[in-house]
GUMI-133092 format. One record per residue (C-alpha): residue number from 1; residue in three letters; x, z, y. Coordinates in nm, 4 decimals. Each point is the difference from the previous one (the first is absolute). Last residue first. Layout:
! residues N
pos:NUM code:ala X:X Z:Z Y:Y
...
This chain:
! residues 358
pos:358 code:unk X:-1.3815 Z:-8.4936 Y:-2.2817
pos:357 code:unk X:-0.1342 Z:0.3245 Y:-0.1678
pos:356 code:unk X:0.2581 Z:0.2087 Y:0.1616
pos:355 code:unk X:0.0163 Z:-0.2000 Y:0.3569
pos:354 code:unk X:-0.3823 Z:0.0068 Y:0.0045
pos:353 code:unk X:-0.0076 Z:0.4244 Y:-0.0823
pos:352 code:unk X:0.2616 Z:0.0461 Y:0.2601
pos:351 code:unk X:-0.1687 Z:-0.1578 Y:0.3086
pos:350 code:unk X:-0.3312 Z:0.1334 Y:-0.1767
pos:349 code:unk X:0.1012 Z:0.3637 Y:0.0556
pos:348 code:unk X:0.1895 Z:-0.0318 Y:0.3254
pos:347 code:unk X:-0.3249 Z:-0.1591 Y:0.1326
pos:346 code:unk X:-0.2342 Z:0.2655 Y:-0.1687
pos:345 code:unk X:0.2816 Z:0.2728 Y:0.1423
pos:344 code:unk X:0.0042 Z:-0.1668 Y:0.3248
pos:343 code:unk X:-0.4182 Z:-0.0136 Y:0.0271
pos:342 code:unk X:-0.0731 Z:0.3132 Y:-0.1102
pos:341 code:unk X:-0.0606 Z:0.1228 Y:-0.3901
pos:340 code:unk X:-0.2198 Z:0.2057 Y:-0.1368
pos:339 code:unk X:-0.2007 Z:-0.1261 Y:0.2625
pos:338 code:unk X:-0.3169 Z:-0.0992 Y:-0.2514
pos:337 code:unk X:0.0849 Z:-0.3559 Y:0.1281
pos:336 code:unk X:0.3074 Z:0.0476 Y:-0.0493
pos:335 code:unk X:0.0031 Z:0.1114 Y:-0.3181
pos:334 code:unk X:-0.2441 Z:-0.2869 Y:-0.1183
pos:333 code:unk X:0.2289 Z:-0.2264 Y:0.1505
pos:332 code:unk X:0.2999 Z:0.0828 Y:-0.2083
pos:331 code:unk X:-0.3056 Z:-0.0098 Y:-0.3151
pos:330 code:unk X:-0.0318 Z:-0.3257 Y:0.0969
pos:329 code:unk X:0.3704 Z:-0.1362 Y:0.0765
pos:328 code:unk X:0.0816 Z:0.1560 Y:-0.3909
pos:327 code:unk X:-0.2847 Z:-0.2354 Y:-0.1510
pos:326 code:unk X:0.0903 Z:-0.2888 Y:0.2117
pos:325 code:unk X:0.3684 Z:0.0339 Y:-0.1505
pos:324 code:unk X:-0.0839 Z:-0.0512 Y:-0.3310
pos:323 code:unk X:-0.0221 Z:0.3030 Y:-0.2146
pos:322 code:unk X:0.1586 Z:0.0115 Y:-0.3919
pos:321 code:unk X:0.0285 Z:0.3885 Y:-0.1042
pos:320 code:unk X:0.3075 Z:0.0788 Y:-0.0359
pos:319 code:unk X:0.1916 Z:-0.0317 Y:-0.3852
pos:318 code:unk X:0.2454 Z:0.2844 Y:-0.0962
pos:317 code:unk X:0.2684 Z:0.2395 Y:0.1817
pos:316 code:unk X:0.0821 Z:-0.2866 Y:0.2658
pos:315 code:unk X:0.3578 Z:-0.0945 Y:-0.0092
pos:314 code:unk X:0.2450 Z:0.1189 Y:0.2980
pos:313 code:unk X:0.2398 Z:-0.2402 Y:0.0922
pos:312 code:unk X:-0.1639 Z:-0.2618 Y:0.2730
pos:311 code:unk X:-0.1011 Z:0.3440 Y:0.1906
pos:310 code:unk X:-0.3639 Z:0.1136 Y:0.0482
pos:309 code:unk X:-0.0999 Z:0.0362 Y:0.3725
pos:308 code:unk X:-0.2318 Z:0.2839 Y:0.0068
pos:307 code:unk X:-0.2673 Z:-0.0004 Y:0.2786
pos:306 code:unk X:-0.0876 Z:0.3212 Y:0.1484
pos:305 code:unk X:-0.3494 Z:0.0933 Y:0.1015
pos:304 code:unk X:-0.0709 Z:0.2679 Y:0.2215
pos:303 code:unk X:-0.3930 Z:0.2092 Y:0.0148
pos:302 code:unk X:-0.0613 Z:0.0354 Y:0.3156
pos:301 code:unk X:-0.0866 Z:0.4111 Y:0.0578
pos:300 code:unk X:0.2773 Z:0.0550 Y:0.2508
pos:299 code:unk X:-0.0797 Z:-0.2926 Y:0.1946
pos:298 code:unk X:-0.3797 Z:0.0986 Y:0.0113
pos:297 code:unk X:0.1391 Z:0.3630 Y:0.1225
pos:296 code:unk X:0.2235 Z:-0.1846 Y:0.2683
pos:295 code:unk X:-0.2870 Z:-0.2151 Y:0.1053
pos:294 code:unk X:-0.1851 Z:0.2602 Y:0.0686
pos:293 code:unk X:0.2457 Z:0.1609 Y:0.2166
pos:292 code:unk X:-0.0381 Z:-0.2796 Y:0.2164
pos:291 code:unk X:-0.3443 Z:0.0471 Y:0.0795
pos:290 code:unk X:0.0927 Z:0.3275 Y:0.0798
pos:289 code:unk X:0.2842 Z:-0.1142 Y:0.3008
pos:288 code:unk X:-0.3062 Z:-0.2366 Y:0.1027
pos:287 code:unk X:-0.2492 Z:0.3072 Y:0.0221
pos:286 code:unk X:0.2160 Z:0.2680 Y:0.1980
pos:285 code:unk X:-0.1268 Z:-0.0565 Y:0.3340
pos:284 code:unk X:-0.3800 Z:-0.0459 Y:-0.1710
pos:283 code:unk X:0.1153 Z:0.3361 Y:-0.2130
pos:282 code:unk X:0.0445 Z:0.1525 Y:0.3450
pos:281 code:unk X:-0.2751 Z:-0.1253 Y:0.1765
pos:280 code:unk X:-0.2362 Z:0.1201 Y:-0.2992
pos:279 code:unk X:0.0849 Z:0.3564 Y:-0.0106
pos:278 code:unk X:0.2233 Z:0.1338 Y:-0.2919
pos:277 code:unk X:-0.0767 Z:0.2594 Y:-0.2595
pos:276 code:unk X:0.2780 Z:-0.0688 Y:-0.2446
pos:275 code:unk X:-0.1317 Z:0.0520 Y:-0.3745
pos:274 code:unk X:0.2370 Z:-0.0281 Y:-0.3077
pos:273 code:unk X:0.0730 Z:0.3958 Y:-0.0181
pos:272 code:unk X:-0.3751 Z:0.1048 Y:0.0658
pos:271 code:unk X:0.0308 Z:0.3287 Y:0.2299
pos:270 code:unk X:-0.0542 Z:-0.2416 Y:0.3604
pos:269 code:unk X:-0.2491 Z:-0.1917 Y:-0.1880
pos:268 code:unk X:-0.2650 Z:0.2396 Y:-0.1007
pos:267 code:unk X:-0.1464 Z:-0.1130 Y:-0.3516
pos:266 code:unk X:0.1256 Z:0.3681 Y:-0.1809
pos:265 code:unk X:-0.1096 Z:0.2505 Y:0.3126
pos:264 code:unk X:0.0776 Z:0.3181 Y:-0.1665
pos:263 code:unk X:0.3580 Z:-0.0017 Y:0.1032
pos:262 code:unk X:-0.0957 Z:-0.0580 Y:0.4051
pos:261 code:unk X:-0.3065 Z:0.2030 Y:0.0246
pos:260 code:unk X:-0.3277 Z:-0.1229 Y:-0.0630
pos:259 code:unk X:-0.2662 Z:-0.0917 Y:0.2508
pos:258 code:unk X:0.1652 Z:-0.3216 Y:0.1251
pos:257 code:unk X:0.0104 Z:-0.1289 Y:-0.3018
pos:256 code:unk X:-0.1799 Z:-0.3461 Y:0.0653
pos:255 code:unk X:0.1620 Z:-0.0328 Y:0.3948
pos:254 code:unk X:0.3040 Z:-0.1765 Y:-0.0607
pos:253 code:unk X:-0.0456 Z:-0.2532 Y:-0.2097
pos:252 code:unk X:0.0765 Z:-0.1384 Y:-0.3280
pos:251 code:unk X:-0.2334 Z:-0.2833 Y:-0.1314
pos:250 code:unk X:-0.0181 Z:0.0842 Y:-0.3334
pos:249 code:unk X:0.1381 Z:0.0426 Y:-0.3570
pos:248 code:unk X:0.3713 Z:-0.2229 Y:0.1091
pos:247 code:unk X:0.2529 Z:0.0454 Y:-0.3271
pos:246 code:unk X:0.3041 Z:0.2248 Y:0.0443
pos:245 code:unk X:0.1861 Z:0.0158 Y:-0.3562
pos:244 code:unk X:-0.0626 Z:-0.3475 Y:-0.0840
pos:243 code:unk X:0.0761 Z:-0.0851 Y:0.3343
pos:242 code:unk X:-0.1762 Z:-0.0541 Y:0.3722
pos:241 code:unk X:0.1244 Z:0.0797 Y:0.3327
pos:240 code:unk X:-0.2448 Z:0.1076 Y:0.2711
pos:239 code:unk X:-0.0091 Z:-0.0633 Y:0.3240
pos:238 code:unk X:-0.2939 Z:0.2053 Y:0.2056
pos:237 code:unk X:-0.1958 Z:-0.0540 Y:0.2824
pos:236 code:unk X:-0.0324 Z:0.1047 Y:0.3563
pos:235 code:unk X:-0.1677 Z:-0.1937 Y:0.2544
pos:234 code:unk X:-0.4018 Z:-0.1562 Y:-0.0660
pos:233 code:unk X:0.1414 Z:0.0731 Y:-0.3811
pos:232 code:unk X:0.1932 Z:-0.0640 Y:-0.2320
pos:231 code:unk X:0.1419 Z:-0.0941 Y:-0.3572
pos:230 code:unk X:0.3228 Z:-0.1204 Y:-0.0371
pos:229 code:unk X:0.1398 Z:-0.1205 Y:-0.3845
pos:228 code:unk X:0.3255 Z:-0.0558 Y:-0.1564
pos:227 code:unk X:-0.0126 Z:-0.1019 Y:-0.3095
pos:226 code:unk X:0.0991 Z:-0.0040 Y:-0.3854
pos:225 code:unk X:0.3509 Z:0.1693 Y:0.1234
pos:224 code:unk X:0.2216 Z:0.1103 Y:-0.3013
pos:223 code:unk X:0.2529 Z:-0.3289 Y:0.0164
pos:222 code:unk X:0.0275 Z:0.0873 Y:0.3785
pos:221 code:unk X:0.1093 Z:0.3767 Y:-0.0271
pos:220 code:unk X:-0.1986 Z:0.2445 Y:0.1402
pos:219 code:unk X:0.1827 Z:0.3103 Y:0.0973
pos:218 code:unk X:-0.1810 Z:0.3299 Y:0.0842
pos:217 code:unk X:0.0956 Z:0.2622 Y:0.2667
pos:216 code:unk X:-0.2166 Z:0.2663 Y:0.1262
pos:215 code:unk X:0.1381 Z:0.2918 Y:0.0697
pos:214 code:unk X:0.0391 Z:0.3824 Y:0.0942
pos:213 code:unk X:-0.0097 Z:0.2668 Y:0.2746
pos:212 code:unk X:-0.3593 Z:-0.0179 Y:-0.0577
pos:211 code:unk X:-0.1036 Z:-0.2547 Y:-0.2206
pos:210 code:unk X:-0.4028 Z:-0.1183 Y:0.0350
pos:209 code:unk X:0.1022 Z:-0.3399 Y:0.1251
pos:208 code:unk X:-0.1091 Z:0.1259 Y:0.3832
pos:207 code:unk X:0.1759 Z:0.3515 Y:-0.0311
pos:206 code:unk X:0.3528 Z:-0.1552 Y:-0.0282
pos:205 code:unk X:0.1843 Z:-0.3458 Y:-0.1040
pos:204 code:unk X:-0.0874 Z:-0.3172 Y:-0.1438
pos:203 code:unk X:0.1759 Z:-0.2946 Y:-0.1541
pos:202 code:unk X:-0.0992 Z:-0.3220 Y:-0.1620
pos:201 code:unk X:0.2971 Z:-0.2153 Y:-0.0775
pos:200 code:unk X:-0.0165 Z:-0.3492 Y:-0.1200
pos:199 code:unk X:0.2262 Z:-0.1787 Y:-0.2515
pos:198 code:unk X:0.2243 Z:-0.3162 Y:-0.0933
pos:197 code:unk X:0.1202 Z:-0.1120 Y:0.3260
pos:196 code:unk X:-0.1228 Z:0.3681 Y:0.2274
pos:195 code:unk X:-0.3158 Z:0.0399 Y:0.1296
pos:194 code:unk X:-0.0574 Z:0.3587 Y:0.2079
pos:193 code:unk X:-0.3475 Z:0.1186 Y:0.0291
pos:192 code:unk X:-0.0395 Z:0.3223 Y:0.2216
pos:191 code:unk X:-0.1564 Z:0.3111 Y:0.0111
pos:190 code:unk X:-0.3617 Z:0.1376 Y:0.1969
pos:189 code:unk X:0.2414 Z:0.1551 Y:0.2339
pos:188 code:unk X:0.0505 Z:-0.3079 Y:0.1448
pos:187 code:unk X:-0.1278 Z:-0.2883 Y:-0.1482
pos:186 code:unk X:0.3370 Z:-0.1878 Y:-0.0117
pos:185 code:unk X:0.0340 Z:-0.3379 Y:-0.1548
pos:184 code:unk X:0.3506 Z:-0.0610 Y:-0.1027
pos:183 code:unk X:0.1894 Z:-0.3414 Y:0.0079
pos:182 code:unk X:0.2589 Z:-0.1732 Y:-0.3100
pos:181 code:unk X:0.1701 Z:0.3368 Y:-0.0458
pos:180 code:unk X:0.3632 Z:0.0753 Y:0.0362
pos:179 code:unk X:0.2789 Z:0.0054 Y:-0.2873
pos:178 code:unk X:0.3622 Z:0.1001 Y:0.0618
pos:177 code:unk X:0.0068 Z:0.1997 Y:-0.3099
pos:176 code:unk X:-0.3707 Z:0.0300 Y:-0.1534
pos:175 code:unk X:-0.2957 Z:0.1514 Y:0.2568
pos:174 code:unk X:-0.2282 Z:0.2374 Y:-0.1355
pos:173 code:unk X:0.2183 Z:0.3067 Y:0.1755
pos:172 code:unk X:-0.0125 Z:-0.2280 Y:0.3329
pos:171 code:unk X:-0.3568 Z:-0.0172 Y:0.0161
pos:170 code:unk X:-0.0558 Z:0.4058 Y:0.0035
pos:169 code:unk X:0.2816 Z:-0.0679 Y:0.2596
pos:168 code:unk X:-0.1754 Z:-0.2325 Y:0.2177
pos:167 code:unk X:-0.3022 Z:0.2170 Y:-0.0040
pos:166 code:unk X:0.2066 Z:0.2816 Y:0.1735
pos:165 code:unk X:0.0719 Z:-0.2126 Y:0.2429
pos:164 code:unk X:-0.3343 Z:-0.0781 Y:0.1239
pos:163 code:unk X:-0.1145 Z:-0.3687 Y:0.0047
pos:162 code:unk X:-0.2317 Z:-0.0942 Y:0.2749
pos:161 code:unk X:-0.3879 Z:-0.0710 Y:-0.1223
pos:160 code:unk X:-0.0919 Z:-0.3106 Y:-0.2064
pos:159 code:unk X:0.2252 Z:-0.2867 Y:-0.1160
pos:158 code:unk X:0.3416 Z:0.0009 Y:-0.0556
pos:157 code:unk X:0.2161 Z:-0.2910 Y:-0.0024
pos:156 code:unk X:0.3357 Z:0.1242 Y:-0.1132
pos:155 code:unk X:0.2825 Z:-0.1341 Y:0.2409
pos:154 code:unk X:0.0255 Z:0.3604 Y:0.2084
pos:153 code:unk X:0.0948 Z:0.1653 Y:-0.3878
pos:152 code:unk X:0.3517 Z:-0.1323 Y:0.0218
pos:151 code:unk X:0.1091 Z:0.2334 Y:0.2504
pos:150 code:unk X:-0.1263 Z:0.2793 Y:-0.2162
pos:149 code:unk X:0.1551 Z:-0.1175 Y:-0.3329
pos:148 code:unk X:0.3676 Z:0.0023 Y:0.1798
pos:147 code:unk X:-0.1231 Z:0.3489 Y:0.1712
pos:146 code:unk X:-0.0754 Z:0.1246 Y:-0.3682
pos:145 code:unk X:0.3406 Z:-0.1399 Y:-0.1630
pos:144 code:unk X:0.1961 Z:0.1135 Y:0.2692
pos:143 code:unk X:-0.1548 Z:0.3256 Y:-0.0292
pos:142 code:unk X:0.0712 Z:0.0158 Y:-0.3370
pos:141 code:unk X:0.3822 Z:-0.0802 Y:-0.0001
pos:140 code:unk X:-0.0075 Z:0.2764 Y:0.2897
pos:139 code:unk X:-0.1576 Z:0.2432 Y:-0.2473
pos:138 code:unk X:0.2477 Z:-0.0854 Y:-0.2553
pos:137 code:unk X:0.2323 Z:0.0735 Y:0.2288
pos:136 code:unk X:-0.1393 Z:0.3396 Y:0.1094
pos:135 code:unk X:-0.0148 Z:0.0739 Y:-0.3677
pos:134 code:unk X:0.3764 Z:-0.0779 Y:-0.0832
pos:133 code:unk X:0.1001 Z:0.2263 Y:0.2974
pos:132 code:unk X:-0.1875 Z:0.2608 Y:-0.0652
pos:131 code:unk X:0.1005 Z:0.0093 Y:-0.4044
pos:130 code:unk X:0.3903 Z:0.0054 Y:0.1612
pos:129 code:unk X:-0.1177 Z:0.3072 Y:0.1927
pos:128 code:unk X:-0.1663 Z:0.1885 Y:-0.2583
pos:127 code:unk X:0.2735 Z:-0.0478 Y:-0.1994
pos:126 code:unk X:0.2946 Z:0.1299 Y:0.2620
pos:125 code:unk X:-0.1827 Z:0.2992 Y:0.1170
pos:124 code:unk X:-0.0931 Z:-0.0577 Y:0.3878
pos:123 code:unk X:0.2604 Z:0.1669 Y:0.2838
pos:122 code:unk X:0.1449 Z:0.3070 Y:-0.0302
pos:121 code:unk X:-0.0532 Z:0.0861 Y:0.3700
pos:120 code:unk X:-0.3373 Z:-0.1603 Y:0.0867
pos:119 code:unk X:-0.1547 Z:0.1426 Y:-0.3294
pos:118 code:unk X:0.1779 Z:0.3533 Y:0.0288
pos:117 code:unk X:-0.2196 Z:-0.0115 Y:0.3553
pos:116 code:unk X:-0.3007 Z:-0.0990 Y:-0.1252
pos:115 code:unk X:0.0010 Z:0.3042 Y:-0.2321
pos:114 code:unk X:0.1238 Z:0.2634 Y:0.2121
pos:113 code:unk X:-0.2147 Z:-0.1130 Y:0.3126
pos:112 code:unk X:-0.3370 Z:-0.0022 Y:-0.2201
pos:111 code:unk X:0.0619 Z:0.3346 Y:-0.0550
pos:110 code:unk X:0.1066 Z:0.1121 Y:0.2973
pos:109 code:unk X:-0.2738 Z:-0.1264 Y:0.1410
pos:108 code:unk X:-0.2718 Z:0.1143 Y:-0.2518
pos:107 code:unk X:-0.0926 Z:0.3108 Y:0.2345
pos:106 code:unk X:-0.0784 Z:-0.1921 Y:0.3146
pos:105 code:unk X:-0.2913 Z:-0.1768 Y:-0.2164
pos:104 code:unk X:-0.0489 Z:-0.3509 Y:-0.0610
pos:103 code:unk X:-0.0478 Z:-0.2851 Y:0.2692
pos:102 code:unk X:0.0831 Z:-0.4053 Y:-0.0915
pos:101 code:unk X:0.2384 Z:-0.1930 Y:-0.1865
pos:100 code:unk X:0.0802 Z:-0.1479 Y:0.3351
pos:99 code:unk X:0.2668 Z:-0.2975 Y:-0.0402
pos:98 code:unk X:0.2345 Z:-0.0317 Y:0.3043
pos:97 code:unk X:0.1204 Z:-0.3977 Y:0.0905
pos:96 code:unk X:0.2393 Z:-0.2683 Y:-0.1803
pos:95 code:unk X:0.3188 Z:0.2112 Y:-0.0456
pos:94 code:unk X:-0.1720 Z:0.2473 Y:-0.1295
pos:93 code:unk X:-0.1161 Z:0.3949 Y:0.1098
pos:92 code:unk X:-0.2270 Z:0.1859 Y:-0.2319
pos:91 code:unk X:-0.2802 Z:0.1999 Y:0.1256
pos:90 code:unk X:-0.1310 Z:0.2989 Y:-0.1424
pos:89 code:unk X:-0.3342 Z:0.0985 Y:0.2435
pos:88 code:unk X:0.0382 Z:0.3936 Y:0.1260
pos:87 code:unk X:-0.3617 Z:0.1178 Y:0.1021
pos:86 code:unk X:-0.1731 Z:0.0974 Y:0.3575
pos:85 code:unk X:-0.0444 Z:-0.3998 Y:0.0566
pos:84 code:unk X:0.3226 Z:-0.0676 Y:0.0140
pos:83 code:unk X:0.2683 Z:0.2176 Y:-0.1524
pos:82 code:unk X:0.3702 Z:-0.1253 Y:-0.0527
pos:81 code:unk X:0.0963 Z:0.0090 Y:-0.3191
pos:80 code:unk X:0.2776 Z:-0.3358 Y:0.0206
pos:79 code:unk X:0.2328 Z:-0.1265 Y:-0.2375
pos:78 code:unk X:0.2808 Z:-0.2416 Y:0.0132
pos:77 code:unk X:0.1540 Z:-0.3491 Y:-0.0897
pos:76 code:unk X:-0.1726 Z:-0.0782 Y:-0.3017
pos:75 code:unk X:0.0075 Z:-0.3389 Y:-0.1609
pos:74 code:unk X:0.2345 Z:0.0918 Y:-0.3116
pos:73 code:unk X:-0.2404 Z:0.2669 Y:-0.1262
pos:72 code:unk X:-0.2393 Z:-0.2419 Y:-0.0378
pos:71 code:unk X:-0.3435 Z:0.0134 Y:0.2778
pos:70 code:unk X:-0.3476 Z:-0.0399 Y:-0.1249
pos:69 code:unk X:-0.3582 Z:0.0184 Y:0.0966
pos:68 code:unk X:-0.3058 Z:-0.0826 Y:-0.1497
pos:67 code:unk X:0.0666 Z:0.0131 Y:-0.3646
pos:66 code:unk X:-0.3362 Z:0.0130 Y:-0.2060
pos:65 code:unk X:-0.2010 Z:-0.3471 Y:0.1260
pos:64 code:unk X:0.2981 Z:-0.1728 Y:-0.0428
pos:63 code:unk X:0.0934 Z:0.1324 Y:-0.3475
pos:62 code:unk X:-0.3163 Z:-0.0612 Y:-0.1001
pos:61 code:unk X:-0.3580 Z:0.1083 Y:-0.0530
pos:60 code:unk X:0.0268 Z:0.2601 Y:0.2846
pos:59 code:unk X:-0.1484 Z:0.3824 Y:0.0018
pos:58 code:unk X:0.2918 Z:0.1542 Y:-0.0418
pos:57 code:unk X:0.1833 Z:0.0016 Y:0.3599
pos:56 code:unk X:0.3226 Z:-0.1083 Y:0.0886
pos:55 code:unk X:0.3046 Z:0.1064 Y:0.2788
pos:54 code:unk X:0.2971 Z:-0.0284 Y:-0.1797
pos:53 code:unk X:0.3855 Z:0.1142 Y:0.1214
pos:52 code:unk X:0.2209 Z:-0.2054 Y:-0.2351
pos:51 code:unk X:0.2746 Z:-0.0297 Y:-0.2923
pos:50 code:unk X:0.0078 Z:0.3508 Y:-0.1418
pos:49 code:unk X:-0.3285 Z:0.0623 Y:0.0622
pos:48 code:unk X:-0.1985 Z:0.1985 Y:0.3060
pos:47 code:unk X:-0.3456 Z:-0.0498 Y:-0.0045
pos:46 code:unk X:-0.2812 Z:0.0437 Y:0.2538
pos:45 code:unk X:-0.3757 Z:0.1078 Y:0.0011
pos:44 code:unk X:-0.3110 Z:-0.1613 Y:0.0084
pos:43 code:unk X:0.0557 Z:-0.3318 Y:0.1954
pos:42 code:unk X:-0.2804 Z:-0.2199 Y:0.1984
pos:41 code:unk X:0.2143 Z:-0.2325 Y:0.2347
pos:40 code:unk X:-0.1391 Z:0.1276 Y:0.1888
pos:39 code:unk X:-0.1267 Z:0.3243 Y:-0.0463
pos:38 code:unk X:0.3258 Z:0.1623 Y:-0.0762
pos:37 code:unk X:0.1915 Z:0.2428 Y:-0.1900
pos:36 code:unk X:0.3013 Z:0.2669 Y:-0.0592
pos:35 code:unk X:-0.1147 Z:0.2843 Y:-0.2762
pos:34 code:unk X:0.3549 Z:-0.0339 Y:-0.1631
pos:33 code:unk X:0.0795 Z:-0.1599 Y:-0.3868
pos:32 code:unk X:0.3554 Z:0.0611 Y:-0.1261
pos:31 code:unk X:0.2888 Z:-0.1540 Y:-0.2042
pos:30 code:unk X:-0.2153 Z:-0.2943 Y:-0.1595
pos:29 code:unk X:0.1926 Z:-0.2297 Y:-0.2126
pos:28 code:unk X:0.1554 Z:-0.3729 Y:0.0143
pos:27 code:unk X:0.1719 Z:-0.1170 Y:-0.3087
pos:26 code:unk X:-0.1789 Z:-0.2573 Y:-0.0306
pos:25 code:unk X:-0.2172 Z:-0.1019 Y:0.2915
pos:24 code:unk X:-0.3023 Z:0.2238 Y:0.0872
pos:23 code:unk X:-0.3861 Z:-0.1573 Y:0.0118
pos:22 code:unk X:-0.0504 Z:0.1317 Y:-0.3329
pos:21 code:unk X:0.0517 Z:0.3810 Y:0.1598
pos:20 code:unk X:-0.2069 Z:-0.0369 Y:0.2360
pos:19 code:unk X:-0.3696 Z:0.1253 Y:-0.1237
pos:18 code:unk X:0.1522 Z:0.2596 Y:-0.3090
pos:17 code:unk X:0.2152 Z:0.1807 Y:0.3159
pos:16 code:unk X:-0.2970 Z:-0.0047 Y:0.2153
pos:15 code:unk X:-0.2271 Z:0.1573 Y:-0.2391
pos:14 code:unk X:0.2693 Z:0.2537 Y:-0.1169
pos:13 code:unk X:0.0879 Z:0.0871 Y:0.3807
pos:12 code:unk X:-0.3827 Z:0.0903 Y:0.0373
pos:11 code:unk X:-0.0077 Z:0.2008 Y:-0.3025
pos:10 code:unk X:0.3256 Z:0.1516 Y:0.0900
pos:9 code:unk X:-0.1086 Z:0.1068 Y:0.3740
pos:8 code:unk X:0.1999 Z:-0.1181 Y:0.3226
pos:7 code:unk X:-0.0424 Z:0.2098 Y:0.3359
pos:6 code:unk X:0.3305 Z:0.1896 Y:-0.0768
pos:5 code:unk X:0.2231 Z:-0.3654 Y:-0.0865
pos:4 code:unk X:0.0072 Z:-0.0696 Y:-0.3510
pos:3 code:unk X:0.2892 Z:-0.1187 Y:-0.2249
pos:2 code:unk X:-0.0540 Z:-0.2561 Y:-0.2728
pos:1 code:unk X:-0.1338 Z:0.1067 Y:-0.3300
């Protein structure tokens, strides 16, 4: 158990503790927890480690959201208790500015002064400090990754209400290396449909798709699509995406369950994973770029046909069956006439069928 400062009880040091400690590098451990904090941003306490001075709280998801402040041991340059406000704040000098780990009580200063100050004098433990320095390059690596995705992301049509950043990266995470989606339609917080080449995204977020501080997020992929449907309205309407596993039972709208709550409601678009409410100017906006997805899920259906050319050497296992050449031209026809085949591959096909036979 790290050290605590007077104000600083062991259940609430054990929380904290359990809370941060998989956001430490290796090697890194916690010398001593004081009562410092701050409303914004939002911390509960702070930590001193062999490596760094922390400011968190444990109520974040990640390690983001849980360490709020930080200086190394190699960045500080001095220490400061000075009261303001009635109460001392801990304050740590650096080259680039003062960071305020906020007020705590008169009688933790020497505390918190012992242990920040054998930080800033015997500088960070080796380990800990060559694990910091790989993970802040990674997390450069990633940044350039994210900002080179970012400034690529003004190209994609997107139709519907402004983008939000925090949609782009729920996009990003579906997104293969150096991939970017074909255009988006955004309905706001009602989710978003994202087409990709061979798939189409449907993702949601929040209280209106029934998921509180969850998600939405199904993948349809081209081959699986039967149809895509959109059923509406005087104004709003709703696009729908059909497969054997999703198949269209009624007109969706948004108005049918309105007396139900949102995970009781079973035919209310915004909680069905294949259904984007959308209003009707939008999906008109959007219309041609849909059109064209049909045609990619016909394309991936088309059956292909590939003709074999035998070689002069190889010997036919027994006897063929004898067909002229006006019976193989028909049934060619028949296939494209029944568009198993389009018009290059029925040309391609007959091309090579006439020089064969010839």
């Amino acid at each position: 158990m790290p050290a605590l400062s007077p104000k600083i009880k062991e259940k609430k040091a054990a929380k904290w503790s359990q809370a941060i400690t998989p956001d430490l590098y290796a090697g890194e451990s916690i010398w001593a927890f004081v009562n410092a904090a701050r409303f914004k941003p939002a911390t509960v306490a702070t930590a001193i480690t062999n490596a760094r001075i922390i400011g968190f709280t444990h109520f974040g998801q990640t390690t983001d959201k849980r360490i709020l402040l930080e200086v190394a041991g190699d960045q500080i340059r001095g220490l400061d208790f000075s009261t303001k406000g009635g109460l001392p704040h801990f304050r740590i000098q650096t080259d680039a500015g003062e960071v305020d780990f906020g007020s705590f009580d008169a009688n933790e200063v020497d505390f918190a002064r012992h242990y920040a100050e054998y930080l800033w004098h015997n500088g960070i433990d080796p380990i800990a400090q060559q694990a910091a320095m790989q993970q802040r390059q990674e997390a450069v690596a990633a940044a350039g990754v994210r900002n080179a995705w970012l400034r690529q992301r003004n190209a994609i049509p997107v139709f519907g209400t402004a983008m939000k950043d925090k949609w782009w990266d729920d996009i990003s995470r579906h997104s293969r290396p150096e991939e970017l989606p074909w255009f988006v339609i955004n309905s706001g917080m009602e989710g978003r449909l994202v087409a990709f080449e061979d798939r189409l995204l449907i993702s949601k977020k929040g209280f209106m798709s029934a998921s509180l501080g969850g998600s939405r997020e199904t993948i349809f992929l081209y081959s699986d699509i039967t149809n895509i449907e959109y059923n509406s309205g005087f104004m709003n309407g709703v696009l729908e995406v059909l497969t054997p596993s999703y198949q269209g039972t009624a007109n969706h709208d948004y108005w049918r369950s309105s007396g139900k709550s949102r995970n009781s409601a079973s035919d209310d678009p915004r909680t069905l994973s294949n259904c984007l409410p959308l209003i009707k100017v939008t999906y008109r906006e959007a219309q041609p770029m849909l059109n064209e997805v049909q045609q990619k899920i016909a394309a991936s259906k088309r059956t292909q046909v590939i003709v074999h050319h035998a070689s002069d050497s190889v010997q036919p296992a027994g006897p063929a069956p004898v067909t002229g050449l006006a019976d193989e031209l028909a049934k060619l026809a028949d296939m494209h006439q029944r568009g198993i085949l389009d018009d290059d591959e029925f040309k391609a096909a007959k091309g090579a069928l006439i020089a064969r036979m010839s």
